[in-house]
C-alpha positions in Angstrom: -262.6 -15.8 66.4 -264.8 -14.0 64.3 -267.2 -13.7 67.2 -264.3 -12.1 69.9 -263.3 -9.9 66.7 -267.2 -8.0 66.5 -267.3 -8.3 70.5 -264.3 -6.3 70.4 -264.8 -4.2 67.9 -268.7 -3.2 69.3 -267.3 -2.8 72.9 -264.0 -0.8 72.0 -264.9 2.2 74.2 -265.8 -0.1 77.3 -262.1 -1.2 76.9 -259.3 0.6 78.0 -257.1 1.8 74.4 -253.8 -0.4 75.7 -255.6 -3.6 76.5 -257.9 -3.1 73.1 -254.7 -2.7 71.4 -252.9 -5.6 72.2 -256.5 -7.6 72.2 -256.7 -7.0 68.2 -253.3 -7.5 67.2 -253.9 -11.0 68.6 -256.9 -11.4 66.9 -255.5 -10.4 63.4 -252.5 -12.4 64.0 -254.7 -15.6 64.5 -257.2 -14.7 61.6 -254.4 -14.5 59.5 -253.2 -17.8 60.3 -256.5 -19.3 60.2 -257.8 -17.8 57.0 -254.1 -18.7 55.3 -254.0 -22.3 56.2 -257.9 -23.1 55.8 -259.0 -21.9 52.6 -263.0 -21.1 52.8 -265.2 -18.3 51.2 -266.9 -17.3 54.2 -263.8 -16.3 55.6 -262.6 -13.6 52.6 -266.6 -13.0 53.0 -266.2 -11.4 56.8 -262.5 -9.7 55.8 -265.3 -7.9 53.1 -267.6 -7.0 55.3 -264.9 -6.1 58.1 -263.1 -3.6 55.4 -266.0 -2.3 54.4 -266.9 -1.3 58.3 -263.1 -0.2 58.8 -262.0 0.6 55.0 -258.4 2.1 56.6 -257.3 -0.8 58.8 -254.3 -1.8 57.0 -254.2 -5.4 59.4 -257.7 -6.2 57.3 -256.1 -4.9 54.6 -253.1 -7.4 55.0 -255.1 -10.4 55.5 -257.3 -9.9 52.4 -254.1 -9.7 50.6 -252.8 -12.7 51.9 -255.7 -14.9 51.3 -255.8 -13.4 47.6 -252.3 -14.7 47.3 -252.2 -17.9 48.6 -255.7 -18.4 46.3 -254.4 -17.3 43.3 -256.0 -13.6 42.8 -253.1 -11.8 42.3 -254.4 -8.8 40.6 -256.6 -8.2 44.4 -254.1 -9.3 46.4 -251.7 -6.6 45.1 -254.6 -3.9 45.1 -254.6 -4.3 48.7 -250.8 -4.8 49.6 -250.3 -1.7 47.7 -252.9 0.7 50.1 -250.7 -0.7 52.9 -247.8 0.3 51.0 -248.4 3.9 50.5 -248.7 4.1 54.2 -245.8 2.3 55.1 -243.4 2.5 52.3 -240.5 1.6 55.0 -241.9 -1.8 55.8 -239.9 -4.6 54.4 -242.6 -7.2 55.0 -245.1 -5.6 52.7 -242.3 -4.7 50.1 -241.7 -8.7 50.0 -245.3 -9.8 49.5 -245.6 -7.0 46.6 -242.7 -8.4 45.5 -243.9 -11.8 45.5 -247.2 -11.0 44.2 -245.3 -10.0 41.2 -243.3 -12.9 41.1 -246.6 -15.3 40.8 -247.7 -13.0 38.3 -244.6 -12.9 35.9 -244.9 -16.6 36.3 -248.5 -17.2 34.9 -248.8 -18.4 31.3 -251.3 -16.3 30.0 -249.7 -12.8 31.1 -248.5 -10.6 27.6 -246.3 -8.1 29.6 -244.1 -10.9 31.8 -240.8 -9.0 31.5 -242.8 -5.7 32.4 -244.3 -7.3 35.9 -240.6 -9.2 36.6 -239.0 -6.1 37.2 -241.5 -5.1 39.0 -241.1 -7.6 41.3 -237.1 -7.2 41.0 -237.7 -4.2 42.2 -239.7 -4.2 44.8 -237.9 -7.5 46.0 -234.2 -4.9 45.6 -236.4 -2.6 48.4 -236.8 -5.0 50.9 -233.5 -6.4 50.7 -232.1 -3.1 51.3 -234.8 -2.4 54.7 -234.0 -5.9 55.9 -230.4 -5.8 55.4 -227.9 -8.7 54.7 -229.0 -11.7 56.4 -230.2 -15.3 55.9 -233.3 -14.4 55.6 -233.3 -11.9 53.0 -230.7 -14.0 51.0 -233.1 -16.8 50.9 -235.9 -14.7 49.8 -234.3 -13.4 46.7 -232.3 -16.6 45.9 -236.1 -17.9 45.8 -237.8 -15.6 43.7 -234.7 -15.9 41.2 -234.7 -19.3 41.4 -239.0 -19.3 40.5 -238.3 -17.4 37.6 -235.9 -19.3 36.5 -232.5 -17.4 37.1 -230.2 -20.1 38.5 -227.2 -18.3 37.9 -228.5 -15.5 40.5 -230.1 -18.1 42.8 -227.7 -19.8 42.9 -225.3 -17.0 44.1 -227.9 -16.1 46.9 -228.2 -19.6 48.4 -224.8 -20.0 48.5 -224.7 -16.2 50.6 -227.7 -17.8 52.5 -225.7 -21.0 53.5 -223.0 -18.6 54.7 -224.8 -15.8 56.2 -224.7 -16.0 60.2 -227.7 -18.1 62.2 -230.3 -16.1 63.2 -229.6 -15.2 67.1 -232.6 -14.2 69.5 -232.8 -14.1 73.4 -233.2 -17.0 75.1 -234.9 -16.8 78.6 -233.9 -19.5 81.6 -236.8 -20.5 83.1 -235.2 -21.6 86.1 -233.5 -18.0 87.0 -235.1 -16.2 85.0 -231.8 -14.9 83.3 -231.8 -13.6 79.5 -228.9 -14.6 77.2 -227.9 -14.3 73.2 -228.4 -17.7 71.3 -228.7 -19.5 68.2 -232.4 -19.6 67.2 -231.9 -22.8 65.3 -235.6 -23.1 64.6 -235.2 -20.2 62.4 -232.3 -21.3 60.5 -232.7 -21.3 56.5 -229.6 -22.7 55.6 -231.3 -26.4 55.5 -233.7 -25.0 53.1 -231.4 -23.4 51.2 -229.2 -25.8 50.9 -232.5 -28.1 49.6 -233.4 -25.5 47.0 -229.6 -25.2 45.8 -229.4 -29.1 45.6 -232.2 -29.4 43.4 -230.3 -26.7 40.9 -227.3 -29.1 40.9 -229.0 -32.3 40.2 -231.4 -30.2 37.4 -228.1 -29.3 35.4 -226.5 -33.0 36.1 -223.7 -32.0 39.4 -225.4 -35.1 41.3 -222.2 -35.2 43.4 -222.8 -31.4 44.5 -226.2 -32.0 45.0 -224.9 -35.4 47.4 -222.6 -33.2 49.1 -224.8 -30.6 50.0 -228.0 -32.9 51.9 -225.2 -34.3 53.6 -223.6 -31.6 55.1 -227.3 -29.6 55.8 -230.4 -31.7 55.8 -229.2 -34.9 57.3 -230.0 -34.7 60.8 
């Protein structure tokens, strides 16, 4: 991958802009899966050296974020969400992992400004709910960052709008015909995962009937 990546990136001008286009975003969508799921330091090694060659590609950018969150370095990770940030205030995906990033950091023990950083991440976390708009997915989101910090009241009341909030609905495509039609994307549905979280609040606090009733109705297949 990292070979097709400096292949691509030494022979841009032999390749039409369309077909180079397309050819990195797939790249950068599988380095970021790679480099997320298999933690090693010669991959945030070659996201350095691939910055420091292209310091304004906000895709590099992104992945060195996310492999600084998902390690721990919080402090890097959100240097380098918040470049992306300032060119793309409108995006809700980067105004999530900011928020996150926040979220991990309000969390850590040996942070002296915790309430300072939470509202930060309240904030940032208020943004993209407001570019996403009301759906499952953004109602799980914050039910989970209030239920990290510790808000149960608040996370409560957004896993219950997440358990209510419609099914995701994409297009579905027969391959037979051919033909396109609107359907439930039940692979994407968060309600099972909500309903998970929100049981674990109800057994915490002693409601083991609640928390029964709940994995019944959602995660028992």
């Amino acid at each position: 991958m990292r070979w097709y990546y400096t292949l691509t990136l030494n022979n841009s001008s032999l390749i039409a802009s369309e077909e180079r286009n397309l050819r990195f975003v797939r790249i950068f969508n599988a380095m970021n899966f790679v480099f997320c799921h298999s933690q090693n330091v010669s991959y945030h090694r070659f996201i350095m050296r691939a910055l420091a060659r292209a310091p304004g590609n906000t895709a590099l950018q992104m992945i060195s974020g996310n492999n600084s969150l998902i390690t721990g370095a919080y402090r890097h990770a959100l240097g380098e969400y918040l470049r992306v940030w300032k060119e793309f205030p409108e995006n809700p995906l980067i105004c999530l992992l900011i928020s996150l990033t926040f979220t991990h950091m309000a969390c850590k023990k040996d942070i002296s400004s915790r309430h300072m950083v939470a509202l930060r991440g309240l904030a940032f976390m208020n943004r993209y709910e407001k570019l996403r708009g009301p759906c499952q997915e953004s109602f799980y989101n914050v039910g989970r960052m209030f239920h990290q910090m510790n808000i149960l009241p608040m996370a409560i009341h957004f896993y219950q709008k997440c358990l209510e909030a419609e099914v995701p609905r994409i297009v579905v495509v027969d391959n037979e015909t051919g033909t396109e039609s609107i359907g439930q994307a039940d692979r994407y549905d968060l309600r099972p995962l909500a309903a998970h979280n929100l049981a674990l609040i109800y057994e915490g606090s002693g409601n083991i009937h609640m928390a029964y009733q709940l994995m019944e109705k959602y995660c028992v297949v």
